[in-house]
C-alpha positions, 0 to 999 in steps of 0.5 A: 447481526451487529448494529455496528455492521449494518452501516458500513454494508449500506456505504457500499453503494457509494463506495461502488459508484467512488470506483465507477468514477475512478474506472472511468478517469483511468479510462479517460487518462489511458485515452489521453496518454494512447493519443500524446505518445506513441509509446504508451501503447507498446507491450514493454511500456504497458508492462512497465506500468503494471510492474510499477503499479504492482509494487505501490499496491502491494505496500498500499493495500495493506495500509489500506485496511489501516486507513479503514480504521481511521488509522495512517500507517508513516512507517511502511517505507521505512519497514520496507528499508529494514527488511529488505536490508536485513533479508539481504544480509540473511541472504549473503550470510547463508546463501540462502533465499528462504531464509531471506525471504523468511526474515524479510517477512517476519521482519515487516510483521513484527514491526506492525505488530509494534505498531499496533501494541502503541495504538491498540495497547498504549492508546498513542494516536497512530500519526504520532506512534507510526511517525515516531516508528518510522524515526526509529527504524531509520535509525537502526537501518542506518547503524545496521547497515553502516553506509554499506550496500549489499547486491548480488542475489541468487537468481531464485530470488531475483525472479519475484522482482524481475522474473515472468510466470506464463508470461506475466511478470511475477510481480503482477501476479502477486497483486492479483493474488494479493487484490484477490485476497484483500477483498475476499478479506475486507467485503466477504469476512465478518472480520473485514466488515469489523474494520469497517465498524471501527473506523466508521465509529469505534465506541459503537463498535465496542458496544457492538461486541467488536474486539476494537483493540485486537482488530486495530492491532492486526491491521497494522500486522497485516500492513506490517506483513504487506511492507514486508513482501514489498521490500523483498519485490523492491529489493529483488528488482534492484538486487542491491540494499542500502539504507535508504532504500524505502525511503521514497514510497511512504507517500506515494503509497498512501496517495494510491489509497486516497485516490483509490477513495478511501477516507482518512476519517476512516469506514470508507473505501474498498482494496480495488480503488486502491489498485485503481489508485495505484494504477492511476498515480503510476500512469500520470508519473509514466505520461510524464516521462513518455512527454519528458516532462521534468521530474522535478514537476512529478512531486506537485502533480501527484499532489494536486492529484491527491488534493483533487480526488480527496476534494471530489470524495468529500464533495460527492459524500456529503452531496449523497448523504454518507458522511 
C-alpha cells in the first residue's frame, strides 16, 4: 500500500465526527426553523428546499474533489453560463434535446479539462488559472450571446429542472445518485484515496507512485463535468438563458463545500459534508425568507456562516491533532 494513502485513511475518524457535528447543527437549524414559521414544515416548502439544495450540490460536489487537492475551482459558475448557453442555442437550432444536453456536457468538460492543463500542465496556481477562466468565459458568453436571451424548451428537457420521477423532483434524484457516486469515488476507489494523498502532500504522493499531475487534471474534469449537468438543471428550471445566468453561484457553491468541512488546505473532507452543506446554506437563506428578513442580509449571513464553520474546523483539527 502506498504510504501516501495511510494518512488520509487514518483522517477519516475526524472527518466522521466533522459531519456528526454538521448532522446535528442541521437538526438543531430544522428545529429552530419548525418552531419560527409555520410554513416550513409544509410538503412544498420542503420540496423547495431540496430542489434548491440539489442543484448547489450538484455544482459543489465536484468542486469538492478539487478542494480535496488543495485546488478552488472560480470558474463553475461562469462554465455554468456558457454551457447552458450553448445547450440552449443547440436546442433552438435543432430542435433537439439530446443534442443539447450533449453539448451542455462536453462543453462543461472541456472547460475543466483546460483547467486542469493550466494547473497540472503549465504549473499556474489554480486560484490564478481558474480566476483567469472565469474572466474568459465571461467574455465569449457575453459576445456569444450578444444581450440576447433564449427561452422556450421542449417539455423533455424541462422536466430535469421542473420534472417529478415517483413523486420526487428529478433534481433531487440526480443528487442522490450523483451523492451516491461520489462517495463510492472519493472513500471506496484507490483513485479517490490518491486525491486524498495529493492534497494532504503532493511530493509525498509523487514519491509514493501517484501520477499527481493526471490526478489533478481529472478533478477539474470532473468539476468541469458537474458544472456542466448543473447548467442543463438551472437552465431547464428557468427555460430561458442569457449570459449572466451562472454568475451568482460560484460562491455559494464553494460555501456549501467549507460548511461541509472540507479544508482549503486540502486532504480533508468528504462528498456527504458537502450535501449537508449545501442543505444547510439552502436552509438559512429558506428561514430568511419564511421570517422575511431582507435579502439584503442573506450575503453577510452566508458569510459569517462561512467564517464560523471554517473557524470551528480549524479549531477542532488542530485540538485533535490532524492538522
Amino acid at each position: 500500500m502506498n504510504t501516501a494513502i495511510v494518512a488520509p485513511r487514518m483522517a477519516l475518524s475526524a472527518d466522521a465526527r466533522s459531519l456528526a457535528y454538521r448532522l446535528g447543527a442541521l437538526g438543531m437549524l430544522c428545529l429552530a426553523l419548525a418552531i419560527a414559521s409555520d410554513a416550513f414544515l409544509t410538503a412544498a416548502n420542503l420540496i423547495n428546499v431540496l430542489r434548491q439544495a440539489s442543484l448547489l450540490f450538484l455544482l459543489a460536489s465536484g468542486l469538492t474533489l478539487v478542494i480535496l487537492t488543495g485546488g478552488l475551482d472560480l470558474s463553475v459558475g461562469a462554465n455554468v453560463a456558457m454551457s447552458a448557453c450553448l445547450a440552449a442555442s443547440v436546442m433552438k437550432a435543432t430542435g433537439s434535446t439530446l443534442a443539447g444536453v450533449g453539448v451542455g456536457l462536453c462543453c462543461g468538460m472541456l472547460i475543466g479539462l483546460a483547467n486542469g492543463l493550466l494547473v497540472a500542465a503549465l504549473r499556474i496556481p489554480p486560484f490564478i488559472a481558474t480566476y483567469g477562466m472565469l474572466w474568459v468565459l465571461h467574455g465569449l458568453t457575453y459576445w456569444f450571446m450578444a444581450g440576447e436571451t433564449i427561452h422556450g424548451f421542449p417539455p423533455s428537457f424541462r422536466a430535469i429542472g421542473s420534472g417529478y420521477f415517483g413523486g420526487v423532483p428529478i433534481p433531487v434524484l440526480l443528487m442522490l445518485v450523483f451523492l451516491g457516486a461520489g462517495m463510492a469515488l472519493a472513500q471506496k476507489t484507490t483513485f479517490g484515496q490518491e486525491i486524498y494523498a495529493v492534497g494532504a502532500n503532493p511530493v509525498a504522493a509523487r514519491l509514493s507512485g501517484v501520477p499527481v499531475g493526471r490526478r489533478l487534471a481529472m478533478v477539474y474534469v470532473v468539476s468541469g463535468a458537474m458544472a456542466g449537468l448543473a447548467s442543463l438543471v438551472y437552465l431547464a428550471r428557468l427555460n430561458s438563458a442569457e449570459g449572466d445566468i451562472g454568475e451568482a453561484l460560484t460562491l455559494p457553491a464553494i460555501a456549501a463545500v467549507l460548511i461541509g468541512g472540507a479544508s482549503l488546505f486540502g486532504g480533508v473532507g468528504r462528498v456527504s459534508g458537502t450535501l449537508v452543506g449545501a442543505i444547510l446554506l439552502t436552509l438559512v437563506l429558506n428561514g430568511m425568507n419564511l421570517l422575511t428578513i431582507s435579502a439584503n442580509w442573506q450575503p453577510l449571513v452566508t458569510g459569517i456562516i462561512v467564517v464560523l464553520a471554517v473557524f470551528l474546523d480549524t479549531v477542532s483539527r488542530r485540538r485533535a491533532g490532524t492538522r
